[in-house]
MMTF fields as JSON, N, C-alpha, C and O atoms, coordinates in Angstrom:
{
  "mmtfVersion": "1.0.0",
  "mmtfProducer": "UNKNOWN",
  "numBonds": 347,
  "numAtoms": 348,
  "numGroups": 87,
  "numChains": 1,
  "numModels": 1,
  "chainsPerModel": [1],
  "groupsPerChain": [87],
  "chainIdList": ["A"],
  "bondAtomList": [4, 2, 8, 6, 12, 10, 16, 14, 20, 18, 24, 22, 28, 26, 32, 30, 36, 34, 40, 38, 44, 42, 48, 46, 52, 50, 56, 54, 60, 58, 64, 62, 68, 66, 72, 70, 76, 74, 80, 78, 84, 82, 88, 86, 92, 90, 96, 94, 100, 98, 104, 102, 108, 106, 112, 110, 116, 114, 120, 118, 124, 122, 128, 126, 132, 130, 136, 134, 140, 138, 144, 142, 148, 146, 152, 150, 156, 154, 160, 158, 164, 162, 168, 166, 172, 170, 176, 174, 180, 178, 184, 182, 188, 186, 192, 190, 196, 194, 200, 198, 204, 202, 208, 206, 212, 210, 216, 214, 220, 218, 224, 222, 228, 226, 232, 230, 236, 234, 240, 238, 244, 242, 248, 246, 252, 250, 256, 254, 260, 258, 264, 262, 268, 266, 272, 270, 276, 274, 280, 278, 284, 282, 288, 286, 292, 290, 296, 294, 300, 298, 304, 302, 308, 306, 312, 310, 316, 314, 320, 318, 324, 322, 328, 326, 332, 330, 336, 334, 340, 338, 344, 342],
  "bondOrderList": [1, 1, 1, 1, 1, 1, 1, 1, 1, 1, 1, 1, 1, 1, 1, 1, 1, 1, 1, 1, 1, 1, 1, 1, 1, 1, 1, 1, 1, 1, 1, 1, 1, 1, 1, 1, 1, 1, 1, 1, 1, 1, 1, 1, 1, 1, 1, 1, 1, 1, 1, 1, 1, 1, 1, 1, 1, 1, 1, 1, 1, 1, 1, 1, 1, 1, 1, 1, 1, 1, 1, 1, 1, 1, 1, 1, 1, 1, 1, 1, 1, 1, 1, 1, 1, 1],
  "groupList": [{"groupName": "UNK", "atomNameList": ["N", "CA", "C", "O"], "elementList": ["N", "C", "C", "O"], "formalChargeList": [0, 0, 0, 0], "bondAtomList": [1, 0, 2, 1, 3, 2], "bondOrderList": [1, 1, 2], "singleLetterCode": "X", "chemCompType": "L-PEPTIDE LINKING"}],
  "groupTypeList": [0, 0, 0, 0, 0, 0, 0, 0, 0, 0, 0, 0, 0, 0, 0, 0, 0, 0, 0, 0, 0, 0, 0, 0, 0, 0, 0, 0, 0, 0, 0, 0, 0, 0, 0, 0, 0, 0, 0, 0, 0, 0, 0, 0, 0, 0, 0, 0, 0, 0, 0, 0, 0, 0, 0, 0, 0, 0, 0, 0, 0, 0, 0, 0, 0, 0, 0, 0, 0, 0, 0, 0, 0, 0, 0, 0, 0, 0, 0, 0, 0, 0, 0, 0, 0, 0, 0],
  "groupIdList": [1, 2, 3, 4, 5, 6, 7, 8, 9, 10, 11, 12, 13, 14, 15, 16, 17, 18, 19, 20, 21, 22, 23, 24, 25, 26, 27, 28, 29, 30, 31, 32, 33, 34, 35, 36, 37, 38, 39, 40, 41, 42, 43, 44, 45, 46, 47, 48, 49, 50, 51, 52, 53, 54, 55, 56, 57, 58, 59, 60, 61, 62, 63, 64, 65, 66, 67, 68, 69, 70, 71, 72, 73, 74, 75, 76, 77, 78, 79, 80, 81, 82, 83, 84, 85, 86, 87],
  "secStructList": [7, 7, 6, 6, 1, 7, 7, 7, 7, 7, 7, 6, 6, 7, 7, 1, 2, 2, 2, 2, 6, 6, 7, 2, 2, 2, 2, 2, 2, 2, 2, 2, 2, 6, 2, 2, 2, 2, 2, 2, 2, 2, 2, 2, 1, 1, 7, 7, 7, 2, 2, 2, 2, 2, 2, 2, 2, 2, 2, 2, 2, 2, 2, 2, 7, 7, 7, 7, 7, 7, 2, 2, 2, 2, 2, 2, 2, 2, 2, 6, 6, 1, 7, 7, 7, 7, 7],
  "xCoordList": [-25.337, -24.56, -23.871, -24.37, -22.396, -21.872, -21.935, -21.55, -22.52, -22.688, -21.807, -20.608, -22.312, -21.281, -20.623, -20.104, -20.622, -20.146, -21.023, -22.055, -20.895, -21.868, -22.465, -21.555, -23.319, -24.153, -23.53, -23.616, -22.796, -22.205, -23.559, -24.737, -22.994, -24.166, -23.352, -22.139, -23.816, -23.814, -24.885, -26.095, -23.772, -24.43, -24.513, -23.512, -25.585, -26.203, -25.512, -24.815, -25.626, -25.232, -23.435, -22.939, -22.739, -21.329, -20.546, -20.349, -20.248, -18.994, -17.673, -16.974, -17.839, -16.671, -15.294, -14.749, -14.895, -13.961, -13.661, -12.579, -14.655, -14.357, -14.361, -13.366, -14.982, -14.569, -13.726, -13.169, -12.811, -11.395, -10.555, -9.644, -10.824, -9.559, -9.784, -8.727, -10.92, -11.001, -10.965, -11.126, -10.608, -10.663, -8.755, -8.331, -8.165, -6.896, -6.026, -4.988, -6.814, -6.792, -7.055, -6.238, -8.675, -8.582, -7.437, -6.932, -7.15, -5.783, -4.944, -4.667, -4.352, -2.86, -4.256, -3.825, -4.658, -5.117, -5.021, -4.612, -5.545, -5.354, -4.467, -4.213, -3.509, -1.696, -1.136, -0.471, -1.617, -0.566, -1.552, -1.017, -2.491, -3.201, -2.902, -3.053, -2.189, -1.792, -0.572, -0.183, 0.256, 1.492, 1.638, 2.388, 1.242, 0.585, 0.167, 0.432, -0.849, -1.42, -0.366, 0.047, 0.126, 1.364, 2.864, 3.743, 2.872, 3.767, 2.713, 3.326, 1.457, 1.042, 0.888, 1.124, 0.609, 0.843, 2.054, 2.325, 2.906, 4.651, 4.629, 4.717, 4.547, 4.977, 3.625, 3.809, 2.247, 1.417, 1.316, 0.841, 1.907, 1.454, -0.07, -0.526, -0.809, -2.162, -2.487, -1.99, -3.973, -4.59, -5.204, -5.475, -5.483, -6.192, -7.302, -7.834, -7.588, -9.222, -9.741, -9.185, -11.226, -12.272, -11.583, -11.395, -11.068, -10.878, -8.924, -8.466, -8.335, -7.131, -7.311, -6.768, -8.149, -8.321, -8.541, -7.77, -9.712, -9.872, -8.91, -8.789, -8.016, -6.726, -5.871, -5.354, -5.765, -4.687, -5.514, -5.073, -6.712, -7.184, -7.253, -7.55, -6.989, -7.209, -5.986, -6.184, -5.018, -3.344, -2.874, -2.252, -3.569, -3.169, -3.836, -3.227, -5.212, -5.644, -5.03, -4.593, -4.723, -3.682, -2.423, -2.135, -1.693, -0.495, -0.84, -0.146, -1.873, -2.023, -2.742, -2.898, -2.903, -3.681, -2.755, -1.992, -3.338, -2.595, -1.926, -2.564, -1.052, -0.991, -1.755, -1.804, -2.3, -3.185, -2.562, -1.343, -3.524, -3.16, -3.086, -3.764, -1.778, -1.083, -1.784, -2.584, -1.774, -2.012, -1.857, -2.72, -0.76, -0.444, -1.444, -2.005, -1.742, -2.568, -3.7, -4.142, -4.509, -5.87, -5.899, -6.84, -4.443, -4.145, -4.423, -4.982, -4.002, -3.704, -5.439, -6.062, -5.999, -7.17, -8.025, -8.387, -8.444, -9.488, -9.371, -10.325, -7.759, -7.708, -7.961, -8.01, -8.164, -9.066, -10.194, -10.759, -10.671, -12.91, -12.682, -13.367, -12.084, -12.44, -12.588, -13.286, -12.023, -11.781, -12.668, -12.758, -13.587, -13.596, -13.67, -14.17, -13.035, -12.784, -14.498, -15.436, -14.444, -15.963, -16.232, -15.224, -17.026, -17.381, -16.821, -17.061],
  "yCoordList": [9.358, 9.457, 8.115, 6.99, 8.56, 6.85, 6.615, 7.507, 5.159, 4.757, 5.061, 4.833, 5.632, 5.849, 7.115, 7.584, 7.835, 9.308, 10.246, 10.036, 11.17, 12.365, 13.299, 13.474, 13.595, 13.943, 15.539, 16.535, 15.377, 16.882, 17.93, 17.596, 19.472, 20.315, 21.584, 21.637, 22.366, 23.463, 24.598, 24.584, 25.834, 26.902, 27.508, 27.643, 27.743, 28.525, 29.899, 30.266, 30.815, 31.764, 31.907, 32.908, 31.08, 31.537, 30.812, 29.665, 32.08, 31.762, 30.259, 29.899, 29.93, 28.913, 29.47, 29.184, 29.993, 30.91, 31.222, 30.909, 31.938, 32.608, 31.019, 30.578, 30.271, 28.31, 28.138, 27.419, 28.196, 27.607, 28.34, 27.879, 30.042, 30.273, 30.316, 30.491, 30.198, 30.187, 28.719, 28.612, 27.625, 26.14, 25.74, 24.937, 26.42, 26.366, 25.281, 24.62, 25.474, 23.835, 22.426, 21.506, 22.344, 21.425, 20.647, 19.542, 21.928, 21.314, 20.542, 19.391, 21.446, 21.058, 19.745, 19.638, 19.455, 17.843, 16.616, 15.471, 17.235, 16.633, 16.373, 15.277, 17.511, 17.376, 15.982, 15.048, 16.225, 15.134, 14.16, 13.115, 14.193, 12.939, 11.602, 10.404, 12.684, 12.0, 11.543, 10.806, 11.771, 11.43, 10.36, 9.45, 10.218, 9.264, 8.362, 7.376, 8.283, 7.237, 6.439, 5.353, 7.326, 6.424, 5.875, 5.167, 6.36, 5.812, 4.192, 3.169, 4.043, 3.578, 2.126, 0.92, 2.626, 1.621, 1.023, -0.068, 2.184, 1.291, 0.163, -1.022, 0.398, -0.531, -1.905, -2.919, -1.4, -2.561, -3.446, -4.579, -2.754, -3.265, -3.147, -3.506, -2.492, -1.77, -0.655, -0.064, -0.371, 0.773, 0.388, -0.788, 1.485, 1.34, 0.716, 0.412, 0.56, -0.052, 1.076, 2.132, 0.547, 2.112, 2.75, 3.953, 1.278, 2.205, 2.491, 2.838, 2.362, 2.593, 4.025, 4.96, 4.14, 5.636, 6.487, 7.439, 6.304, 6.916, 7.735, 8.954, 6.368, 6.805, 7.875, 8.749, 7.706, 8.506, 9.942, 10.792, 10.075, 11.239, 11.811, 13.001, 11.033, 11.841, 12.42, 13.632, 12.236, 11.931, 13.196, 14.092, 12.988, 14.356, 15.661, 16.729, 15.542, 16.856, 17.121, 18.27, 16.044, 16.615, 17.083, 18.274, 16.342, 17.25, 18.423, 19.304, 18.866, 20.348, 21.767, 22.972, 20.693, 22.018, 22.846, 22.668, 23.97, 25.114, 25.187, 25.033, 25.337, 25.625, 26.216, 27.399, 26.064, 26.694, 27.646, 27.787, 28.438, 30.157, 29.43, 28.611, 30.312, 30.58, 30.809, 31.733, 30.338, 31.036, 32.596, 33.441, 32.673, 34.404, 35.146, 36.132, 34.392, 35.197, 35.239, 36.379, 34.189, 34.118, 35.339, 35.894, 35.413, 36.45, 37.556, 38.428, 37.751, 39.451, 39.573, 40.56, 38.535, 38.898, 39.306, 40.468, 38.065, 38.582, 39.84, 40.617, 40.253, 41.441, 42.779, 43.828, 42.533, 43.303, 43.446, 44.315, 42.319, 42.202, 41.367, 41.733, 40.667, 39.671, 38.321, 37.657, 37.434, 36.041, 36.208, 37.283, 34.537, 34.782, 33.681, 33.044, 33.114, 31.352, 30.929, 31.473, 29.905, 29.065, 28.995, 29.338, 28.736, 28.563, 26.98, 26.454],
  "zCoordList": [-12.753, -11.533, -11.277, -11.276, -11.025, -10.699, -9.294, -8.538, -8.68, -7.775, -6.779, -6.937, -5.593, -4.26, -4.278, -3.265, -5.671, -5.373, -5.387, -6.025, -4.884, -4.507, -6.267, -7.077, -6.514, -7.225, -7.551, -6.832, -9.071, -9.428, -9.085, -9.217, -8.543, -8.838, -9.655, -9.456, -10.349, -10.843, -10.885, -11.113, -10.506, -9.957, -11.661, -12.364, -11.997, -13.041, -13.208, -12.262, -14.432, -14.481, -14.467, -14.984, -13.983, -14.074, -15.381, -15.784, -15.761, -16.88, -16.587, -15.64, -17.565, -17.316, -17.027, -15.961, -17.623, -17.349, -16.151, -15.655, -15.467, -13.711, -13.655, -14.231, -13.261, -12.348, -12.901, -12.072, -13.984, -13.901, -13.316, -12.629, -13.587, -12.878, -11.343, -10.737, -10.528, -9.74, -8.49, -7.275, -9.831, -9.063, -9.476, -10.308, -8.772, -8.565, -7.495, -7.528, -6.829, -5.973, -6.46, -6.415, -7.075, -7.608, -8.344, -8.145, -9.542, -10.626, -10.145, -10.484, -9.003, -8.005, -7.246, -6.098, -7.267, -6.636, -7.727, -7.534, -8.977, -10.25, -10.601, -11.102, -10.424, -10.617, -9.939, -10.387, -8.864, -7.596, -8.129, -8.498, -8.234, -8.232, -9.062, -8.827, -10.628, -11.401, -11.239, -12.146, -10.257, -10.577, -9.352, -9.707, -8.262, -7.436, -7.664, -6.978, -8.956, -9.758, -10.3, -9.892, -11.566, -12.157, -11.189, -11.681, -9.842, -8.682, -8.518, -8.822, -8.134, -8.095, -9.27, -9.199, -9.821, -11.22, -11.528, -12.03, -11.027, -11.63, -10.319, -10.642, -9.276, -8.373, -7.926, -7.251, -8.639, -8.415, -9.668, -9.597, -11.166, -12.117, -12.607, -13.693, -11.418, -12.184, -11.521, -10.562, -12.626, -11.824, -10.634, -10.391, -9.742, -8.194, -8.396, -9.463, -7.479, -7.239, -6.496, -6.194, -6.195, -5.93, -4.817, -4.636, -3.753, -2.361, -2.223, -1.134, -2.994, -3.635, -4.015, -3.426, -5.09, -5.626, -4.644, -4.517, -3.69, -2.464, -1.748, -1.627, -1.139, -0.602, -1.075, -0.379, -2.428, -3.41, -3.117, -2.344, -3.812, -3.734, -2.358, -2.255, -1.182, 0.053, 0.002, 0.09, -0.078, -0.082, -0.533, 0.038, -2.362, -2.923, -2.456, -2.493, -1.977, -1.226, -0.142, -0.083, 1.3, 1.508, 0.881, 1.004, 0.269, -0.28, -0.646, -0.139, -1.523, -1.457, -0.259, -0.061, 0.105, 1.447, 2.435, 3.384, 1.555, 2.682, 3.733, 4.774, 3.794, 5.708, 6.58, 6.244, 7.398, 8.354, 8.807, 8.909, 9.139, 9.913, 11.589, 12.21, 11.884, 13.509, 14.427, 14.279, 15.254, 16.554, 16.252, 16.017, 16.317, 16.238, 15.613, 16.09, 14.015, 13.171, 13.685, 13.831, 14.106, 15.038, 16.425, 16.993, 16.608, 17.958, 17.465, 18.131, 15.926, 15.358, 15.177, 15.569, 14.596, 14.123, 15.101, 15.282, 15.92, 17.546, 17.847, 17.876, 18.188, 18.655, 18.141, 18.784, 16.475, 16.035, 15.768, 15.104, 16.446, 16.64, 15.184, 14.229, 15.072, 13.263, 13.758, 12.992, 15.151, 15.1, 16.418, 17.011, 16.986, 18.808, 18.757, 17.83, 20.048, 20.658, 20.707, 21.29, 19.96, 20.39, 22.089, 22.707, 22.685, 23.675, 24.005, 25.091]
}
């Protein structure tokens, strides 16, 4: 385990196959990640440092994250008994 990052786990029993096609997000984080990196490199002359990398990787997960569901859609859903406002 490398120091300071969280401890890989794997769920037993699943085909490799179903986790790739099913870690589709990840890629597109990997994607941006890499190209962020080498933005990075052209204009520092190196690679990141730990809390550099950090940044980048927060960066590229945002860049890929979904858009969040609407108001509206939260409206359509409740009103069919699927969503309810926290207390």
């Amino acid at each position: 385990m490398t120091p300071g990052l969280r401890p890989l786990m794997e769920t037993a029993g699943v085909d490799q196959k179903r986790i790739d096609r099913s870690a589709t997000r990840r890629r597109r984080i990997e994607d941006v990640l890499e190209g962020i990196t080498d933005d990075y490199v052209k204009k520092h002359g190196r690679l990141p440092g730990e809390r550099a990398r950090h940044g980048l990787a927060w960066w590229a997960a945002h860049e890929t994250r979904p858009e969040k569901k609407t108001l509206r859609a939260r409206w359509i859903c409740w009103s069919r008994g699927g969503w309810s406002p926290r207390s």
